[in-house]
C-alpha positions as a printed Julia matrix, in Angstrom:
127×3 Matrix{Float64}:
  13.29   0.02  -20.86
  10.7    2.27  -19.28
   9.35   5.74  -20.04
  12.24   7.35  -18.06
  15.17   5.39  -18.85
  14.21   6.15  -22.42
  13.76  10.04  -21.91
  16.94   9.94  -19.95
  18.77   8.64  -22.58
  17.1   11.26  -25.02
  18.62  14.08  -22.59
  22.18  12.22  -22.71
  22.28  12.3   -26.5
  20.52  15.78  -26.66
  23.6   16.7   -24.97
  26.15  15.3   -26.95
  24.45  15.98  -29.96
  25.03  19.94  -28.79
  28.64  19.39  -27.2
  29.96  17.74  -30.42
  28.44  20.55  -32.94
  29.98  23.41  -30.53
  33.35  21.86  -30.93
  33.52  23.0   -34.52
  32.67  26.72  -33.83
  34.4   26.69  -30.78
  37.75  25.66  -32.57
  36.94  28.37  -35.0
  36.55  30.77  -32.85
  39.99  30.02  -30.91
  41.96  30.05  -33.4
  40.52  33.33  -34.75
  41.0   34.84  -31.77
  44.5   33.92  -31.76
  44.72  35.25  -35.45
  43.36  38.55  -35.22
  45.97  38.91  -31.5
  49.0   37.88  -33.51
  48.99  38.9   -36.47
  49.88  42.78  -35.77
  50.25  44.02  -39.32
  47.08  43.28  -40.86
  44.55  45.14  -38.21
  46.13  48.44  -38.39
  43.14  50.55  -36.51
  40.52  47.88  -36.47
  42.18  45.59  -34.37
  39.83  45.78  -31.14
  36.93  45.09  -33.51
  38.18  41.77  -34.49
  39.08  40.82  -30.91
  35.57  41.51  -29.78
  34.03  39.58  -33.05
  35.87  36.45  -32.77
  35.54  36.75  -28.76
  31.82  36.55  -29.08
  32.29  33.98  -31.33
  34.16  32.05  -29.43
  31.79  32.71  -26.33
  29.41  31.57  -28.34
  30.61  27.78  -28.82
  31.74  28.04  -24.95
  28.31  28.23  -24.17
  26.94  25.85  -26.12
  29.48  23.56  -25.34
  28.78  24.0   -21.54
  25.12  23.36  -22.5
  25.64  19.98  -23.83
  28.26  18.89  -20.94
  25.19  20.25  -18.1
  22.36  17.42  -20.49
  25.32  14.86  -20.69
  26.13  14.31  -17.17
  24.54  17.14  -14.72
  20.89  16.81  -16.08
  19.28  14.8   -13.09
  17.36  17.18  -11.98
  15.64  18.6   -15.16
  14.8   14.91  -15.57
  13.06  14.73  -12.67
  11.63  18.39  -12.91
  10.32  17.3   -16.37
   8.9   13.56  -15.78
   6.63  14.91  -12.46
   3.2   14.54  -14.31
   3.96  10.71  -14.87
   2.02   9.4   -12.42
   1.82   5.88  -11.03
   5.8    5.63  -10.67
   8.03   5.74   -7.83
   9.73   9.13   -7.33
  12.98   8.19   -6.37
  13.45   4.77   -8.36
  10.76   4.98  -11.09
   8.9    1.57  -10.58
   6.14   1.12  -12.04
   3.44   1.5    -9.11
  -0.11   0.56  -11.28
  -1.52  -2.04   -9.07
   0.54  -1.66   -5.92
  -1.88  -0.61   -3.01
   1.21  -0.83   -0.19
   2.21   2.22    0.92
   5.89   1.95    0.39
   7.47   1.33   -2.82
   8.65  -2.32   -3.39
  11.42  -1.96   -5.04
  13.31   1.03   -3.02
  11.19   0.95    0.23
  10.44   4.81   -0.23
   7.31   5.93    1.41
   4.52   6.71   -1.76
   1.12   8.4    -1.88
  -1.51   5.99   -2.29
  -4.57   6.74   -4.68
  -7.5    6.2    -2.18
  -9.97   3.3    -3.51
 -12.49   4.79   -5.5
 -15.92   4.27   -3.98
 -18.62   2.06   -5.42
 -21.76   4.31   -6.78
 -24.9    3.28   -5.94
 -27.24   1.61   -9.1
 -29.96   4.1    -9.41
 -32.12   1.2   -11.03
 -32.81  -1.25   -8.38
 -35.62  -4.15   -8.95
């Protein structure tokens, strides 16, 4: 597996890893919600209070559960956007391009930048 496969697969269970521990509050926060709106005798002049507390915390897990669906399956392009300084690998198929002085990518065909040769320096000590 190379560097971006593995990073990928970091995001993927970054994002799980959030979506599973929002589930928790998120329940919470439903059913609080649906508490504090049903239960008409207990909130006799503070009712709107609760409603907004157990909104926000049910916003809360909403969010964070949105979070970890967008690094699950919609990260792509904060891959990419974070993997740009790895040089010396194809942008669109991430081969490994140390050693490759074609233009194009081998394995995808995609047109890549080629590093120009780096020029011999004259020895300053000649005999």
């Amino acid at each position: 597996m190379n560097d971006h496969s593995w990073f990928r697969l970091l995001v993927r269970a970054l994002g799980l890893l959030v979506a599973g521990v929002s589930v928790p509050s998120l329940v919470r926060g439903i059913s609080s919600f649906a508490w504090a709106v049903f239960n008409q005798t207990q909130f006799a002049g503070q009712r709107a209070s609760y409603l907004i507390f157990y909104a926000s915390d049910m916003v809360g897990g909403m969010l964070q559960l949105l979070l970890g669906i967008y690094l699950l399956f919609f990260a792509d392009a904060f891959i990419r956007r974070c993997l740009l300084d790895i040089r010396d690998r194809c942008p669109t198929c991430q081969y490994d391009l140390r050693g490759i002085t074609a233009p194009t990518c081998p394995e995808c065909g995609e047109q890549v930048l080629t590093k120009p040769a780096p020029t011999p320096t004259p020895n300053s000590t000649t005999l």
